[in-house]
C-alpha positions in Angstrom: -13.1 19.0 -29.9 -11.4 22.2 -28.6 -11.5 23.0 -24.8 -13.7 25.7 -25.2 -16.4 22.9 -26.9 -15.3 20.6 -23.9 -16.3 23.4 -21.6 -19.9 24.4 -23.4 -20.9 20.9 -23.6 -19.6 19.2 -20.6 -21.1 20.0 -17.2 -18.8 19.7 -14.4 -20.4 17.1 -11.7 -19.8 14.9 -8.7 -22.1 12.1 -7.7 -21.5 10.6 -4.9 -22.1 7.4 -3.0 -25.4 8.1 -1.6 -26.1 8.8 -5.5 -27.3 12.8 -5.1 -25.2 14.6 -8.0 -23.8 17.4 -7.4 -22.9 20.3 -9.7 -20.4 22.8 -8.2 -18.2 25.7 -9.9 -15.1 24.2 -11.2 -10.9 25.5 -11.7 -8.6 24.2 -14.0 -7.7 20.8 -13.1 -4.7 18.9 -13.4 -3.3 15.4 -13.2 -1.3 12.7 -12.8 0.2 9.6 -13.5 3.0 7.0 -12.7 4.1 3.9 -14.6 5.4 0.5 -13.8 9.2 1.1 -15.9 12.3 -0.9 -15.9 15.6 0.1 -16.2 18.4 -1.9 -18.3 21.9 -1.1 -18.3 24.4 -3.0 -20.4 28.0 -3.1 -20.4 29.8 -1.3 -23.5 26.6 1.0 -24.2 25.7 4.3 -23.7 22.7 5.5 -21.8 20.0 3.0 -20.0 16.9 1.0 -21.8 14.0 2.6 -19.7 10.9 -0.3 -20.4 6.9 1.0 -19.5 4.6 -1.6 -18.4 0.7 -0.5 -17.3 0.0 2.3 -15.9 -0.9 2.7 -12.0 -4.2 5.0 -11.2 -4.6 8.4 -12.0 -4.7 11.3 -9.0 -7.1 14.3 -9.7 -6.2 17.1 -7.0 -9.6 18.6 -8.0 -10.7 22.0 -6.3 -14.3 23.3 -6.9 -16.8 25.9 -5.4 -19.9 26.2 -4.1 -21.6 29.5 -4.8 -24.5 31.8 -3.5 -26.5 32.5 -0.4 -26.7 29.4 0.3 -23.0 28.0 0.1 -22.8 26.7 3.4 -25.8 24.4 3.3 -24.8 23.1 -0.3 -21.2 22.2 1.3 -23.0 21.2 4.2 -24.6 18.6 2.2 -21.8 17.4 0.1 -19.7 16.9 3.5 -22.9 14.5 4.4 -23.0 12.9 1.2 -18.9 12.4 0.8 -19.0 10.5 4.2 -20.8 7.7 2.0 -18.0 5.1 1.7 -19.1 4.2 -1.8 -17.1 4.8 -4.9 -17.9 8.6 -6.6 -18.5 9.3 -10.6 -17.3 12.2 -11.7 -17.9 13.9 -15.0 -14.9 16.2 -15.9 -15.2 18.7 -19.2 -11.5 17.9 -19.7 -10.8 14.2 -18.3 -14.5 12.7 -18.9 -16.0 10.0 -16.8 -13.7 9.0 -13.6 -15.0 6.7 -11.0 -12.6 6.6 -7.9 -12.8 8.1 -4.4 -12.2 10.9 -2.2 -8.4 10.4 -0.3 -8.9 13.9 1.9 -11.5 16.5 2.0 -10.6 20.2 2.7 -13.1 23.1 3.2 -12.3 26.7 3.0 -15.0 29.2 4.6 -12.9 32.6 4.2 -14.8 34.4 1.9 -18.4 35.5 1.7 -20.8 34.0 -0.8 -18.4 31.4 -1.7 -17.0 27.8 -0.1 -14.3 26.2 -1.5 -13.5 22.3 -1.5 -10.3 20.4 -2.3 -10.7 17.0 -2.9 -7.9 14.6 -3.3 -9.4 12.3 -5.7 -7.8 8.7 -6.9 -8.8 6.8 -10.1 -10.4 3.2 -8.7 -10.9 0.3 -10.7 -14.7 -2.0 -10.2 -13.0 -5.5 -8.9 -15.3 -8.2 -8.1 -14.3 -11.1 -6.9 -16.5 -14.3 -7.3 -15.1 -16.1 -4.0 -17.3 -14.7 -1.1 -16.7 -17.5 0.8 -13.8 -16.9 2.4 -12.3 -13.5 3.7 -10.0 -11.0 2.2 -7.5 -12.2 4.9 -8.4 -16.2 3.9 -7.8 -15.4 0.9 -4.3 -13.8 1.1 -3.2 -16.6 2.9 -4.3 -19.3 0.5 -2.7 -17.3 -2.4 0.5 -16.5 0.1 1.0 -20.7 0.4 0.6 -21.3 -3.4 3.4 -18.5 -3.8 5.7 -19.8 -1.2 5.0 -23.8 -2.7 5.8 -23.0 -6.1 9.2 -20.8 -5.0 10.4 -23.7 -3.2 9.8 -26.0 -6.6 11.3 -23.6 -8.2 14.3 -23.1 -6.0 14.8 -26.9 -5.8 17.5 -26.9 -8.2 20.7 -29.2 -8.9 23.0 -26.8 -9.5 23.8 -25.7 -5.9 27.7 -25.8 -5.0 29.7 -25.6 -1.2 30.4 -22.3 -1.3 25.9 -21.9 -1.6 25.8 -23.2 1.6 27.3 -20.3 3.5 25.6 -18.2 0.7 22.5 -19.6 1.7 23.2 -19.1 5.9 24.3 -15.0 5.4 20.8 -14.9 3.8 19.1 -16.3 6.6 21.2 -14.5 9.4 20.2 -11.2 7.2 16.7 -11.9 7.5 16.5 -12.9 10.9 18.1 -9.7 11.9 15.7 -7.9 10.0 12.9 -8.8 12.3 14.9 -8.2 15.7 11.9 -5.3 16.4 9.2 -7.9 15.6 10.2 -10.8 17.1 11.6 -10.5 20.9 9.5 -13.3 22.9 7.7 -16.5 22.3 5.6 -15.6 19.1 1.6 -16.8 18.6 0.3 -17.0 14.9 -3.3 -16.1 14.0 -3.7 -19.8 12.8 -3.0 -20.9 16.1 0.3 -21.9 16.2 2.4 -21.0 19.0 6.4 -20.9 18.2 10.1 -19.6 19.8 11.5 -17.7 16.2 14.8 -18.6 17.9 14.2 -21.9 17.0 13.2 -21.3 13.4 16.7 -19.1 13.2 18.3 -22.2 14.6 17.1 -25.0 12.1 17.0 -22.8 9.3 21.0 -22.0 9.8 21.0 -25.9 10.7 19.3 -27.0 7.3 21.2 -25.1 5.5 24.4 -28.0 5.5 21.9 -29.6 3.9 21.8 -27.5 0.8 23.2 -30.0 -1.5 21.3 -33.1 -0.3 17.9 -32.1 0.4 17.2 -28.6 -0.9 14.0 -28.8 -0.6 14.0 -28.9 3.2 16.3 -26.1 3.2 14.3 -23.7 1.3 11.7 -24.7 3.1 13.2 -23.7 6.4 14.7 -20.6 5.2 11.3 -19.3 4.1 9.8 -20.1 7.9 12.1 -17.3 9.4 10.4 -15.1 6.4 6.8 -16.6 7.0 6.2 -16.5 11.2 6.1 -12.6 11.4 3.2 -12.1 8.5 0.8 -12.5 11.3 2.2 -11.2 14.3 0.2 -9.2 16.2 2.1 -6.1 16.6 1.8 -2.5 14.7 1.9 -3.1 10.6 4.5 -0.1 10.2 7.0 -2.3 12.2 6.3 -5.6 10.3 6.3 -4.1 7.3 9.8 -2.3 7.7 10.8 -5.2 8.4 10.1 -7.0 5.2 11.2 -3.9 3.2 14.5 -4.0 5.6 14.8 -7.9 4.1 14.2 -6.7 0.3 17.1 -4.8 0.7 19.3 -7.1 2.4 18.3 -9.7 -0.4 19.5 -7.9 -3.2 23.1 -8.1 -4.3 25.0 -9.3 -7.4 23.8 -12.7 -8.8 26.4 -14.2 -10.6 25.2 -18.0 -10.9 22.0 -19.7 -11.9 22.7 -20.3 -8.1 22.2 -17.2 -7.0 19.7 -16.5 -9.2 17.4 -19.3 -8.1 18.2 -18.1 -4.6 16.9 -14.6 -4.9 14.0 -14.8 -7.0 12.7 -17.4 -4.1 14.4 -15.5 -1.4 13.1 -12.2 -2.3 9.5 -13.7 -3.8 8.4 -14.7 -0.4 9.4 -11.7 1.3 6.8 -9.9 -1.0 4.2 -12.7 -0.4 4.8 -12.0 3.1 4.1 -8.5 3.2 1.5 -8.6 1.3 -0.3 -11.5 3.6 1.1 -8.8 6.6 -0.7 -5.7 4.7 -4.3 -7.1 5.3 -3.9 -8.2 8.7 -3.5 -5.0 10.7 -4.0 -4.5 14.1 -6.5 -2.9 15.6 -4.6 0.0 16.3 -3.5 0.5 12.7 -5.1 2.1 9.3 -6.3 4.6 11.3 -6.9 6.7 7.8 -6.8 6.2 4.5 -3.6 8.0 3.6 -2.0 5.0 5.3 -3.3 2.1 3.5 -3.0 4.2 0.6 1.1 4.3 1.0 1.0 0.5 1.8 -0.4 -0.1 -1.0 2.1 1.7 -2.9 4.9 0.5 -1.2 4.1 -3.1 -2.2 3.4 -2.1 -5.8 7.2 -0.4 -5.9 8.7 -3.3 -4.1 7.1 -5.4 -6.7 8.5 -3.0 -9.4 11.9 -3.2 -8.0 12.0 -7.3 -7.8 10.5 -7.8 -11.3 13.5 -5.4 -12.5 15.9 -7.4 -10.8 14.6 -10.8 -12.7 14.3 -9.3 -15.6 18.2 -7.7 -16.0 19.7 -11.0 -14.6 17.6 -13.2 -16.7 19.8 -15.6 -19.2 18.3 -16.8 -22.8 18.6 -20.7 -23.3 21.2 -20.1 -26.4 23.8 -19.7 -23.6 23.7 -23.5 -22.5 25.7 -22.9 -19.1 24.0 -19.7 -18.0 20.7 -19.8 -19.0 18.0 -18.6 -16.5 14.6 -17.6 -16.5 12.2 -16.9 -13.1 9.7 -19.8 -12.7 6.4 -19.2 -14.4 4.3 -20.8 -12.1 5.7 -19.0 -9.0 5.5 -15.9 -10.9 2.2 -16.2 -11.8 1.0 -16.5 -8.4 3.5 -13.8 -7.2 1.7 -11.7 -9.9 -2.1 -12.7 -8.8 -1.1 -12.6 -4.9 -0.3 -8.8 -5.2 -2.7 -7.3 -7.8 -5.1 -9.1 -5.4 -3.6 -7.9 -2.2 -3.6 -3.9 -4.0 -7.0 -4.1 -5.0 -8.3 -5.2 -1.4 -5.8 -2.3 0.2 -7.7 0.0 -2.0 -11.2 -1.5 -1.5 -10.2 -1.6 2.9 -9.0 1.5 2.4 -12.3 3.5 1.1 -13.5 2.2 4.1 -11.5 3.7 6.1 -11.9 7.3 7.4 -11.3 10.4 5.5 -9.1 13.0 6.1 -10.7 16.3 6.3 -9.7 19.5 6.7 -11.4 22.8 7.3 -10.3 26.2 9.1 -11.7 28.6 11.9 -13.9 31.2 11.1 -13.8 32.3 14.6 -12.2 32.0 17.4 -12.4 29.1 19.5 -11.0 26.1 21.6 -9.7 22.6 21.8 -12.7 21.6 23.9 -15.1 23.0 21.5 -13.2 21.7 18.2 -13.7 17.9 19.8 -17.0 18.8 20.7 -18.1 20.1 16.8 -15.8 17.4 14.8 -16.0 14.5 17.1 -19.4 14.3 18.7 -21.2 16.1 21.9 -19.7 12.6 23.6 -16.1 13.4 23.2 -13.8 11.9 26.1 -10.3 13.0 27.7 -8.8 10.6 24.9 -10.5 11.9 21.6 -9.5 15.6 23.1 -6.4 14.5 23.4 -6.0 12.7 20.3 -7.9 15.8 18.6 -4.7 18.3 20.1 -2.1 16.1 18.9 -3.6 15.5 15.7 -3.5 19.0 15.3 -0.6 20.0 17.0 -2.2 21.9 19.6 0.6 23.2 22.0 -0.7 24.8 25.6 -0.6 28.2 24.1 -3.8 27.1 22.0 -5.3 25.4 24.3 -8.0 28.2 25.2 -7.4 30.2 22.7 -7.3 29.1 18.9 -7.4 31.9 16.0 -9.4 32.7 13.6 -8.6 30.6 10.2 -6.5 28.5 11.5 -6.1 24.7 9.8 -7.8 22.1 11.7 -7.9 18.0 10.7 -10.1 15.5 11.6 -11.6 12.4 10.2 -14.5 10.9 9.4 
């Protein structure tokens, strides 16, 4: 079918969650894609080995029009209708069905007879998940523990030597000083348990001599410094930089089975971790959904990045003394923990607010703008919020121009 067919027979509309359809004038669209790739490099040969796993969602920056005398009440509408949480369907002459929703909202006003709207539209998959007994964070948690059991097991390995021992204590000193913003006072965990992280520091660097004798307890006690902070209730961007600021730390050369066995358990519940961290904000976080949005992402690339690292330093079993492979149980859950921690990002996430943005079509003020976007109820701290939102220095204060970009949410 040519474009021009796709064009005749194809009628450009949005329905959204409140289910009214809507059939506004469309541009020429565009779109975008990443995929989950691995890079291999091998000694003695040219060039790099770039492997393509599944692809992430689609974006659609989509920008459409509504026409006529009555332009304004049509986008009027839509605006009503997008503030539905619900997924949308839209049915694109060129990309067909997509069902997904809206990221940010802008509205142009600027020219008679015509209103424009750019939408920042992301692909969404349907997930349903049959366990409505517990919560998305009771969840996460169980799935966390399986994750952090089976990376123990799979950790808890013969082939450990001296020199692993201080191996084993660098690790633990790096990811301790990874949380130094997190963790400054006596700690209390949402499950109740109150605890000094000094102490954790202190018998994981203690139970480490122990490497060789009992490596289970070890492990065990390494992963504590890594497990205490998931919960913490301080600001998600903090505890999140920290884990990422431990991913990094944990990756170096592996040259033993050793160090192999190390990382992949190491560096494994650093991403269980986060991820159990991602869905336990505080109050004061996800303010929009742009920011769960990059959380989201952030996990998915950190998960990229550790399943590249297993897969360049695994070892086939032909080669008797250095034959490795990651631990299929632990990976398995690893696997299930974060495609189920993404899904619920995105799902938390299209109930979050929407950025929108429109511009003046008159002059005005910061008192009014609150008033209009945030309610007739608008305090001192929503104005204020509102300005620095917006960047509204004390030269606009009682004066703002005519088209001039204001965001809010919704």
């Amino acid at each position: 079918m040519s474009w021009q067919d796709r064009i005749d027979n194809t009628k450009f509309s949005i329905t959204t969650g409140d289910g009214k359809v809507y059939f506004p004038l469309w541009q020429t669209a565009e779109k975008s894609k990443e995929y989950n790739t691995s890079k291999f490099d091998f000694i003695r040969v040219s060039g790099s080995l770039i492997e393509r796993k599944l692809p992430q969602a689609s974006n659609y920056p989509l920008t459409f029009y509504f026409d006529g005398a009555d332009c304004i009440e049509k986008s009027e509408a839509f605006e009503r209708s997008a503030d539905d949480s619900r997924a949308w369907t839209i049915v694109h002459p060129f990309y067909g069905t997509i069902k997904g929703q809206p990221i940010s909202i802008s509205r142009k006003d600027n020219n008679l007879n015509i209103t424009e709207i750019t939408v920042d539209f992301w692909e969404s998959i349907d997930v349903d998940y049959p366990n409505a007994n517990f919560s998305v964070k009771d969840n996460t948690l169980e799935r966390k523990n399986k994750v952090l059991e089976a990376l123990i097991f799979s950790a808890d390995k013969p082939v450990y030597q001296t020199a692993d021992i201080q191996k084993l204590k660098t690790q633990n000193i790096n990811n301790q000083s990874s949380f130094t913003n997190v963790v400054s006072e006596p700690i209390s965990i949402a499950d109740g348990l109150n605890a000094n992280y000094q102490n954790a520091i202190n018998l994981a660097l203690k139970s480490s001599d122990l490497l060789l004798s009992d490596t289970f307890e070890a492990i065990r006690t390494s992963q504590d410094l890594l497990n205490l902070p998931s919960r913490i209730e301080t600001s998600i961007d903090i505890r999140l930089g920290a884990y990422k600021l431990a991913f990094d730390k944990s990756k170096e050369v592996l040259l033993t089975v050793a160090d192999k066995l190390r990382f992949e358990s190491n560096a494994g519940a650093i991403l269980a971790n986060y991820a159990d961290a991602s869905v336990n904000p505080s109050e004061s976080d996800y303010v929009v959904v742009t920011q769960i949005q990059q959380v989201a992402q952030n996990l998915s690339n950190l998960y990229a990045d550790y399943l590249q690292i297993l897969d360049q330093n695994t070892v086939g079993i032909y080669d008797t003394d250095n034959a490795w492979q990651p631990n299929v149980t632990a990976q398995n859950n690893l696997y299930e923990l974060i495609t189920y921690t993404i899904a619920n990002l995105y799902n938390l996430g299209f109930e979050s607010q929407q950025e929108r943005i429109v511009y003046t079509t008159k002059e005005t003020n910061l008192i009014l703008l609150t008033h209009q976007y945030l309610g007739l109820d608008a305090d001192d701290e929503n104005i204020e919020n509102f300005r620095q939102i917006n960047n509204i220095k004390n030269e606009e204060l009682f004066r703002i121009k005519k088209e001039r970009k204001i965001i809010y949410y919704v």
